[in-house]
C-alpha atoms as one frame of an Amber mdcrd trajectory, in Angstrom:
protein
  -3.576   9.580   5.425  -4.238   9.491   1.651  -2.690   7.541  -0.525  -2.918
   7.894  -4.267  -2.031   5.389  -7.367  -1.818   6.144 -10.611  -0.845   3.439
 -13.902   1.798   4.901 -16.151   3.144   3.314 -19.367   6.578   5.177 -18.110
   6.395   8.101 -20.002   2.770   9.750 -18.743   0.068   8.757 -16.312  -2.765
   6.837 -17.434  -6.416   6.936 -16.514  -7.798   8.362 -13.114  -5.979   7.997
  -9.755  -6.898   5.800  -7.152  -7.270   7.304  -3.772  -6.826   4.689  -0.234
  -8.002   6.464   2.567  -6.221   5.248   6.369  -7.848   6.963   9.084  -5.533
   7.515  11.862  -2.270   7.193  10.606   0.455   9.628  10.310   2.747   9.438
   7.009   5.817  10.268   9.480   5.619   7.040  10.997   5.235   5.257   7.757
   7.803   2.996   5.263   5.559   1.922   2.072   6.754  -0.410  -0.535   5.476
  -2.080  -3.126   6.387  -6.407  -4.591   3.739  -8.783  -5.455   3.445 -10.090
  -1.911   0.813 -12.486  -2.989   2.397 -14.269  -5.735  -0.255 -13.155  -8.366
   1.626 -11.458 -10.652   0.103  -7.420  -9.728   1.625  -5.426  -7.437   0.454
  -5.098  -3.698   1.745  -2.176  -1.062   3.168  -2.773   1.845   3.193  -0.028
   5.020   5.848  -0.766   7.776   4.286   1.369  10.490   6.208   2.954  13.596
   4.323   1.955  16.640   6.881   3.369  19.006   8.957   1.676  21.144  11.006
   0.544  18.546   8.375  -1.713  17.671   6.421  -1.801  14.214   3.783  -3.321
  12.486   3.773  -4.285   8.828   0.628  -3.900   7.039  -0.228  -5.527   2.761
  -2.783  -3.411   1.100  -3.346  -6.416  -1.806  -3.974  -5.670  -4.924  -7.156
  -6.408  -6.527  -6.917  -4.670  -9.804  -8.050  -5.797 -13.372  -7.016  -4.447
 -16.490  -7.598  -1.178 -17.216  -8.721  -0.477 -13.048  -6.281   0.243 -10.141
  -7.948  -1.135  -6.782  -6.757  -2.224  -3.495  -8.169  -4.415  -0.713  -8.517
  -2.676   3.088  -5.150  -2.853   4.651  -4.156  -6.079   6.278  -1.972  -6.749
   9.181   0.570  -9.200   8.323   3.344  -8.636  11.110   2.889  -7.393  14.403
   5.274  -5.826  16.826   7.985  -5.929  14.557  11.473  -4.483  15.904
């Protein structure tokens, strides 16, 4: 799965995209949103991922941008076996 982010200022895109790469994980089975989960004031995404069996795991890709560059840390698990 590929996931791309791009700044805007609302009313065009800004700068170059920048591209996550998950291996193994299916964009069917995902739910992505996006809050500061961290409290630091830039905005991290969150994928709530279908395991099956009604069960899911929620993973925080955290932000760690600086002005002017969009970047992300490796996904981290933050709830497991979610239902």
């Amino acid at each position: 799965m590929v996931l791309t982010v791009q700044r805007s200022n609302r009313d065009h895109l800004l700068g170059a995209p920048t591209v996550v790469t998950i291996s193994g994980w299916s964009i069917a089975n995902m739910k992505i949103a996006t809050a500061d989960f961290t409290g630091d004031g830039l905005a991290d995404i969150e994928v709530r991922y279908n395991m099956g069996a009604q069960a899911t795991n929620d993973w925080v890709l955290v932000s760690t941008s600086t002005p002017g560059a969009v970047a992300f840390a490796a996904p981290a698990l933050w709830a497991q076996n979610c239902s």
